[in-house]
Each structure stands twice: as structure tokens, then as C-alpha cells.
N, C-alpha and C positions, 0 to 999 in steps of 0.2 A: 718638163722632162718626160721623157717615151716612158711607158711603161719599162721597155725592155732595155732601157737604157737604167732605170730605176735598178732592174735585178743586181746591175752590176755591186750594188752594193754589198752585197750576197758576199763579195771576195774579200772584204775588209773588214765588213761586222757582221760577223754569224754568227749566230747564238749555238749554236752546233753544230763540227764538223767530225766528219769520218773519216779515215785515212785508210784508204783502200790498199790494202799491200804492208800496212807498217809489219814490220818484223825487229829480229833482236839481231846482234851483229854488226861490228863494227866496219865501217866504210859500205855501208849497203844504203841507198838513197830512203827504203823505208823507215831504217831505223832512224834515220839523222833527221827525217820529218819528221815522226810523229814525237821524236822527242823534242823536237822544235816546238811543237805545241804543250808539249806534255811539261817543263823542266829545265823552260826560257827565263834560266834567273838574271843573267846580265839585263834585259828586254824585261816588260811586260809580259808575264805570262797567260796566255790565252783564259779567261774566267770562262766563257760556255760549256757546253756539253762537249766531249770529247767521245768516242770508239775507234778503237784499232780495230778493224777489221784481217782476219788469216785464220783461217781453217785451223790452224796447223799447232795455234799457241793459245794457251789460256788464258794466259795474262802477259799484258806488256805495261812496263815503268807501275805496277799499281794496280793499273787499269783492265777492268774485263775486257777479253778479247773475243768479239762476234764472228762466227764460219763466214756469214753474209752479210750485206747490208738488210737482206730480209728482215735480218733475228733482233734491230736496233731495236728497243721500244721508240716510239713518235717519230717525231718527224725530225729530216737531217736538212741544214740548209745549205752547206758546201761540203761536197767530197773531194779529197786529194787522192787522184790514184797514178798507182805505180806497178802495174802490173802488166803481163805481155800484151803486147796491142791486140791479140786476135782474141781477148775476154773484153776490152774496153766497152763497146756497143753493150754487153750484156749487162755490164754492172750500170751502164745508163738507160739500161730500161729498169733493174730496179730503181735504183732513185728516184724514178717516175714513179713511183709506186710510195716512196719516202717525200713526198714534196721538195724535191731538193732543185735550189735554186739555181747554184752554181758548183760547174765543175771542172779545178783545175787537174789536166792532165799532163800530168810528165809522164808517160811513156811514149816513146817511140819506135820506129817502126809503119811509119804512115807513109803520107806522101813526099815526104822527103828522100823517101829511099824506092820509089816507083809504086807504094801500095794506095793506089788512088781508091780502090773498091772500100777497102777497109778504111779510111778516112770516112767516105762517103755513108759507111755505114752510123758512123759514129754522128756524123752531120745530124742523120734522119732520126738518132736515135733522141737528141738533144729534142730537135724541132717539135718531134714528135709529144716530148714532157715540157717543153716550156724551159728548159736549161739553157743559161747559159754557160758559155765555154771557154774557158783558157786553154790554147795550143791546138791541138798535140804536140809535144815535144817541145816541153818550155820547162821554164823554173818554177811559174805560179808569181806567187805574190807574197810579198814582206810588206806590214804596216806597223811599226812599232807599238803602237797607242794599243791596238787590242791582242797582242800578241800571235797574229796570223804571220805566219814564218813556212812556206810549205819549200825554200831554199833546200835541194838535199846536198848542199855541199855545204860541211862543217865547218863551225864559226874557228874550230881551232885544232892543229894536228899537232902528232906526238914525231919528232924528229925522231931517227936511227940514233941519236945519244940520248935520248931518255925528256929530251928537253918539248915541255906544250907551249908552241908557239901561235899567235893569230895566223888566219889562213886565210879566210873567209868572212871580215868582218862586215857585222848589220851595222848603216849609221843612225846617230840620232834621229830625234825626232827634228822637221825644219819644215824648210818650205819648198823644198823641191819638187817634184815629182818627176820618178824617172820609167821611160816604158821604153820597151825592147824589145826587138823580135830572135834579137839571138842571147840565150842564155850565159852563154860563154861571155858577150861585153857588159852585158848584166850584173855578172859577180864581176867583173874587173870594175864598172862604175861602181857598184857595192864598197871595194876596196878602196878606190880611189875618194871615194867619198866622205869614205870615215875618216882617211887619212889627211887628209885636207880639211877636216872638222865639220861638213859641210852637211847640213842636215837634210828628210827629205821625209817628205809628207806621204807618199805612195811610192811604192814600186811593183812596176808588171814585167812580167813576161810573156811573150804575145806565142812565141811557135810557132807553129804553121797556121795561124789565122784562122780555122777552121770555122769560127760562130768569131768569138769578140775581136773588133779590130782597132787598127788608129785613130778611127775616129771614133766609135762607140765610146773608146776611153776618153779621147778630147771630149767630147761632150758629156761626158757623167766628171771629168777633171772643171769643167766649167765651172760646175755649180760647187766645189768642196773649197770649201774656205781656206783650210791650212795650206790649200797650193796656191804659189803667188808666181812660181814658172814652173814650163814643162820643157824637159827635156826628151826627145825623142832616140835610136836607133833603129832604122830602117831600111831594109832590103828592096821591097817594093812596095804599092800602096795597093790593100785590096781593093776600094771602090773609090776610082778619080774623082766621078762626080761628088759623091758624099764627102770625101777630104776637104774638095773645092768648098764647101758651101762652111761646114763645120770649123773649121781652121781657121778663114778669115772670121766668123765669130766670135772663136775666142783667142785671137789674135787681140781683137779692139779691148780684152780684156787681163787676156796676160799672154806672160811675152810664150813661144814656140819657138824652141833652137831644134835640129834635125839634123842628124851624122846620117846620110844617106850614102852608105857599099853600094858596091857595084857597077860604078860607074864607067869604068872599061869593061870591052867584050869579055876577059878571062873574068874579073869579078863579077861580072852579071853571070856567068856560067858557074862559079865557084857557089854566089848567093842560092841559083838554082839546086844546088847538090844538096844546098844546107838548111832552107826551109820551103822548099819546094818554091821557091820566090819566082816571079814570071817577068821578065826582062823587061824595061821600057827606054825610050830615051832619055840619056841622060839631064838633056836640054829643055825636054820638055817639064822633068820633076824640078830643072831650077825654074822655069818660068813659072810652074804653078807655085813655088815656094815663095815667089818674088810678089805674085797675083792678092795671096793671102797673109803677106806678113810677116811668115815663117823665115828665120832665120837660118842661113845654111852653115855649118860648120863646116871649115874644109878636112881637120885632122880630129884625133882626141885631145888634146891639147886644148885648142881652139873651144873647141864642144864645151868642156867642163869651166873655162875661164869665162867664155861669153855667158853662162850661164850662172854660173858666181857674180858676173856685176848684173844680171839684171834682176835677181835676187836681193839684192842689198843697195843699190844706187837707181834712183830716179833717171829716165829718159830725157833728152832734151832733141833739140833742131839747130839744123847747122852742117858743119864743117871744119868750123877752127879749133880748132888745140891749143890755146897755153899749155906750154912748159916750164916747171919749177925743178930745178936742180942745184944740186951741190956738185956734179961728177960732169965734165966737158965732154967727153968721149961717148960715155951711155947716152948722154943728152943729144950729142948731135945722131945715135943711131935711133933714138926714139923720133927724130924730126924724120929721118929717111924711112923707115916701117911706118908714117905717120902716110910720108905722101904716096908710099905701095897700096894703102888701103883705100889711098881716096879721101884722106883728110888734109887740110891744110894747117900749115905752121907760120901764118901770119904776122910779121914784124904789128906790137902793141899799138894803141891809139897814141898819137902827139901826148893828150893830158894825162892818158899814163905814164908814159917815159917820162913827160916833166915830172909827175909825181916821185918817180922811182931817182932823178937827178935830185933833187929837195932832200929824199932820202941819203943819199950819199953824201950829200951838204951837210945835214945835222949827224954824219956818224951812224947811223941805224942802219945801215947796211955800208958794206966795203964799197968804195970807188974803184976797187978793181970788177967788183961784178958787172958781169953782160947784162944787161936787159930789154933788150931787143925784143926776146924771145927765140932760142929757149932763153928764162934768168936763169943765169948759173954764177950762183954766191960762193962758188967755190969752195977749195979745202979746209977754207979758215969759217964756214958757216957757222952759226952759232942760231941755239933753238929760236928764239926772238924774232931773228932774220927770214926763217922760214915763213914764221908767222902771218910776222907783216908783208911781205912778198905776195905767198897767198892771196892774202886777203887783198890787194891792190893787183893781182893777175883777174881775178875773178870780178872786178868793178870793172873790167874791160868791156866794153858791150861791144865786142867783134868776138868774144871768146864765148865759143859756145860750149867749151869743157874741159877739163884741167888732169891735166897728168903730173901727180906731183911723184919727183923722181930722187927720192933724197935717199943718198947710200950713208948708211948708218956709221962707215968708219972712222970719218971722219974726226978729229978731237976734241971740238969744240961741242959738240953734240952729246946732247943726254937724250934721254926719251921722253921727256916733257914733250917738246914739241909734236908730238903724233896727237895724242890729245887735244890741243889746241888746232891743230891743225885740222881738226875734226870739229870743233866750235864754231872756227871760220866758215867751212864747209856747211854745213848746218842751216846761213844765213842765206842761204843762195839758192834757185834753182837750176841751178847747172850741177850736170856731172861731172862726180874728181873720183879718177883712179889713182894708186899708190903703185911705188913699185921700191922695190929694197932687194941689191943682187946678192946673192948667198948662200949657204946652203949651212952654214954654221949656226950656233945658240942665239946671236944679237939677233942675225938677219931673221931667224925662224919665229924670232919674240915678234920685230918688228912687225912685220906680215901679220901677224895673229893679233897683235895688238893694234892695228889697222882695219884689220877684218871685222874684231870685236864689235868695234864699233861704230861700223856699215861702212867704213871705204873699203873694199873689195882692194887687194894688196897681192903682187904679182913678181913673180923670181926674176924677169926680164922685162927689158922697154917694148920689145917686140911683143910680150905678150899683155901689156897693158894698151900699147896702140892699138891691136883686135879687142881687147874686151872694149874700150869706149868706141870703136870705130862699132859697135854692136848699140849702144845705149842712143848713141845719135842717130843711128840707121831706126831704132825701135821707136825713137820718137816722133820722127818721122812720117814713119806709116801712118800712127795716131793723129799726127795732124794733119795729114791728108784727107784722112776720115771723118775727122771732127770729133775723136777720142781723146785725146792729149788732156786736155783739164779736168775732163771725167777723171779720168788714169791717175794722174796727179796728186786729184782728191783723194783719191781711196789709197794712193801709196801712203801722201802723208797723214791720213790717219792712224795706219796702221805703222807709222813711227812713231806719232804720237803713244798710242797704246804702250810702247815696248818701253 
């Protein structure tokens, strides 16, 4: 790894950070930082050295408060500043002076808003100390494990009736990693992520790109173990070539999903207003995404679900889908979003239907069920029936991945079968996504008690067709490349582990 790709680490484990701007005062981005660091009891809270830095206050939460970063004793090794842009450059030539590693900036006021001089100074001021840089005009970074949290939007607000509700929730700790060049879909993955239980090993904020970029973080994301996917938001890519080379790297390594705005003239002009992002074609960003691996999300939706199955289910190669169901109707709209994606819903081999006709013979599954494919065992399903279905869909050697589609209302049904059905799964290397339609206590159990236990489980058949129509395409790439069994290997060990 670069040296200067090494700094990065500066933004997740710093033994000392200063917080340039922190003050007292509620809804002001200084105060909700530095208490972020200061008095993070939900989270991990920050063990290094801490300073607030502000002329103005003696003490903040406890802590002595320094006029400058001059007046710290030793050395600082990340600063968070939040201060008017036309001081930023100054407080980074102190730093220079502090050994300071990295510095995430949330003020604004740069180039996003026509001030290219004053960017430019901030550039030279970095280059000049050896700093590297988050934004200008970002959020910074949330790592839960060491309690670096420089988010200045609060984890929880006080409603006009008196009532503290979450606002702004940090997720657990996982395997995510999320990076971002707009702050604003930042906190919303934030949110979205917690709420969906969905954990997450890093989060960036990029800003206006200024020093660190997409790929500087792909390649310091390569080597960190707790990330097993990355997820991206991006406006445009600072250096083509570099992405080019970077991305198919750690593509062969884990997977890269990419929500790339802008893709019409008014959103390319919109992205321009908002991180000073510089327009390219749209065709050309899918081609390169296509070149390296990188998976393209068309919506948010898409984004965060293809990123949950490659998180938790194994890759494979192929095209065909088995379909396991209890519900005719969802079934036959998962066959139709099946062939939108490009995947096919293939009538079973000869000696499985004989198998599945044996079946109906000896009573273990109804003679009224289809099995064609999709099977659909209908209202009268019973937990067993799922089972053994399964597990006889997946001995298919024309199926290269299983969508099991079982709506929980049915009467015959307990929840045994999810677990089992996860035992099955288990035996195979093919992928099986879940799907349970709902929005009520059984369906939200279901889902969760799917997820639990690594099948990735989804509120509709249309959005489990794109997350596997994502695992078959990932695996894909890998065996083009001659990755896949490498991949494989290191997936299943790290189930083994868990």
C-alpha cells in the first residue's frame, strides 16, 4: 500500500483529534461534533486525545478548550474543522506545524459554490504538510469501533411536543462500507441502514474531492478486513484512469455496487451546483463500471438490496432461477422481473420433476402443486414441504440460484421452516435469496429471521430478482477472471468463523 494511501488511516484511528470550530449550542454542527467524540455512549466512545479548539470558550463537555491549534501540547493526528472557509488554508498550515495527518473538512463555501481560489488554496496548503483531506463540504467519517463520529447531524431530535425521537441514527458495527460524495444520501444510507439492521465497517464522506478520492478509499478499503462490500455514491469520478485500474483490483476481491446521479443533462448540472462535480458521459461511466466489475445500481432501492445479498450470500455463474413458493400470483411476477433482468425461469430437469411426481406419490408434498417451476405448493404449504422442495430445487444442475418466495400467511406454516431452510441452503454453492410480502410483525420477523442467518430476505419478488440477478452477475465477472474459487474460499471461511 502507498504511503499516502497508508495516511488514510489517520481518519478511523487517531490517537488524537482536534475539533476545530467545536462550540456549545444546540443544532450548531460544532457542538453535535465534538460531542460526538466527547459523550458517544450509545457507540464506542473515542479513547485518544481529544481538543476543542475556540478562542471564545474555556471549556467544552469537561474538556479544556485551546484559542488555536498552536496552544495543543504534541502532536494532533486528525482535525475536524468547521469553520468559515476563508480561515480553512490557515488552520492547515498550522497542522503542519502539529504533524497532523488528516483533515476532515465540513465547511463550505468552496468550489461548489464558484470559490475555486479558495479551494485551491486549501489544496496547496495540504500538499504542502503532507495532509490528507476529506471534502471540503462533507460529513467526514463515522467508524463505530473507535468512536470517530465527525457526523454534525444529531443522532436524535427533540420534537415541538416535548418527545426525543432518532433522527440521525449511526449503524452497527458490519461489513459494509459506505462512501459518498454527497453528504445529504450519506445520512439517509446512515438511516437506512440502521433500520434495516444492516451493519457497516466504514463510512466516508468525500465532498468536493479536493485530496482524497474513490479510489484512494477503494484502495486503502482493499486491504481492511472488516469490509467484505463496498458500497459507493457518485457524482463523478476524479481520476478515470486511476478508478480504471483500482476498482477492477478490488473488484476480484469484493464486490463494488455504485448509485451513480447525474446521469441526465439537468442532473449533471444539478451534481455540478452541489459538489462542483464535472459532467461526463453517461455511457461511458456504464462502460467503465462494466470494464471493472463494478456493479451499477439503477435506484436507492436497488443500491442498498444488491448490496445486502452480496454481504451475506455467496456468488455463483449462470442465469437460471428456481422458484420456490407458496403464493401463485407473487410467483408468476418474480418469473416476469426475473426475465426484465436477464435471467431465466427455466422448466426443472426430467429427473427432478420425476423426483418432485415420487413426491406427490408418497404424500410429502400436495398433488395439487406445480413444479415445473416456479413450485408453487400452494395455500395448504406445510413447513416440511418447503423443505424438501428446497432442497430437491437446488439438486437441479441447470439452476444456478434459488429465490425462495414463501409468504408467511399462509396456515399451515410456523416458522420452523426458515431455519431449515437455511440448513438446506448451507449444503450448496449456489445462491438463495428470501422474500416475505409485508410490512406487518410476522412478515418483519420473517425477513429478520432470514437475514439472521445469511439469506438476505426482501419485501418484494421484484426486489429479490435484482439482488440475485446482482450475485450471478458478481460471479461471473470472478470467473472470467479466474477469481471465483479464490472468492469462494475466503467467503466460506469467514462463515465458517461466525
Amino acid at each position: 500500500m502507498k504511503d499516502s494511501v497508508k495516511k488514510l488511516d489517520a481518519f478511523f484511528n487517531p490517537r488524537s483529534v482536534a475539533v476545530i470550530g467545536a462550540t456549545k449550542g444546540q443544532g450548531k454542527a460544532g457542538a453535535v461534533i465534538f460531542e460526538n467524540f466527547a459523550t458517544n455512549e450509545p457507540r464506542s466512545v473515542f479513547k485518544g486525545k481529544l481538543y476543542p479548539i475556540n478562542p471564545k470558550e474555556e471549556e467544552l463537555l469537561g474538556f479544556k478548550c485551546y484559542k488555536t491549534l498552536k496552544e495543543v501540547p504534541g502532536d494532533v493526528d486528525l482535525i475536524v474543522v468547521i469553520v468559515p472557509s476563508v480561515v480553512v488554508a490557515g488552520v492547515l498550515e498550522e497542522a503542519g506545524e502539529k504533524n497532523t495527518k488528516a483533515a476532515v473538512i465540513i465547511s463550505a463555501g468552496f468550489k461548489e459554490v464558484g470559490n475555486h481560489d479558495l479551494e485551491n488554496e486549501v489544496i496547496e496548503a495540504a500538499e504542502r504538510h503532507g495532509i490528507r483531506v476529506l471534502g471540503p463540504n462533507c460529513l467526514g467519517v463515522f467508524y463505530a469501533k473507535t468512536g470517530v463520529d465527525s457526523i454534525f447531524l444529531p443522532t436524535y431530535k427533540t420534537l415541538s411536543t416535548g418527545e426525543k425521537i432518532v433522527s440521525t441514527p449511526r449503524p452497527k458495527s458490519g461489513n459494509i462500507a459506505m462512501i459518498t460524495q454527497s453528504g445529504a444520501f450519506g445520512s439517509a444510507a446512515l438511516d437506512y441502514l440502521s433500520g434495516r439492521d444492516m451493519g457497516v465497517s466504514k463510512f466516508v464522506s468525500f465532498g468536493n474531492k479536493c485530496d482524497t478520492s474513490e479510489s484512494d478509499m477503494l484502495e486503502y478499503l482493499l486491504e481492511d478486513e472488516e469490509t467484505h462490500v463496498i458500497l459507493i455514491y457518485l457524482e463523478d469520478i476524479k481520476s478515470g484512469k486511476d478508478f480504471l485500474e483500482i476498482a477492477k483490483k478490488v473488484s476480484l476481491k469484493k464486490p463494488i455496487v455504485v448509485i451513480k446521479s447525474g446521469r441526465s443533462e439537468a442532473g449533471a448540472r444539478a451534481a455540478a451546483s452541489h459538489t462542483g462535480a464535472i459532467a461526463g458521459s453517461d455511457k461511458i461511466y456504464s462502460a467503465a463500471f462494466e470494464k471493472t466489475g463494478v456493479i451499477r445500481a439503477k435506484n436507492t432501492n436497488e443500491f442498498f438490496d444488491i448490496g445486502k445479498a452480496l454481504a451475506s450470500m455467496k456468488p455463483s455463474v449462470g442465469s437460471n432461477v428456481g422458484i420456490v413458493t407458496d403464493a401463485g400470483g407473487p410467483g408468476v411476477m418474480c418469473v416476469d422481473e426475473c426475465e426484465i433482468v436477464g435471467l431465466t425461469v427455466n422448466e426443472l430437469t426430467k429427473p427432478i420433476l420425476a423426483k418432485f411426481e415420487e413426491l406427490k406419490e408418497k404424500g410429502s408434498i400436495l398433488k395439487i402443486a406445480a413444479t415445473h417451476n416456479p413450485v408453487d405448493l400452494t395455500g395448504s404449504v406445510l413447513d416440511d414441504q418447503f423443505v424438501i422442495a428446497t432442497d430437491l430445487v437446488f439438486q437441479d444442475p441447470d439452476v444456478n440460484g434459488i429465490i425462495f418466495l414463501g409468504l408467511h400467511h399462509m396456515p399451515g406454516l410456523q416458522e420452523r421452516y426458515i431455519s431449515e431452510v437455511a440448513k438446506v441452503a448451507a449444503k450448496y454453492d449456489k445462491p438463495i435469496v428470501a422474500c416475505d410480502i409485508g410490512e406487518t410483525a410476522l412478515a418483519l420477523k420473517t425477513r429478520k429471521l432470514f437475514d439472521e442467518l445469511g439469506l438476505p430476505a426482501y419485501a418484494s419478488p421484484e426486489d429479490a430478482a435484482h439482488a440475485m440477478k446482482a450475485l450471478l452477475q458478481y460471479g461471473e465477472f470472478l470467473k472470467k477472471n479466474g477469481a471465483l474459487d479464490e472468492y469462494l474460499t475466503e467467503y466460506n471461511k469467514r462463515k465458517n468463523k461466525q
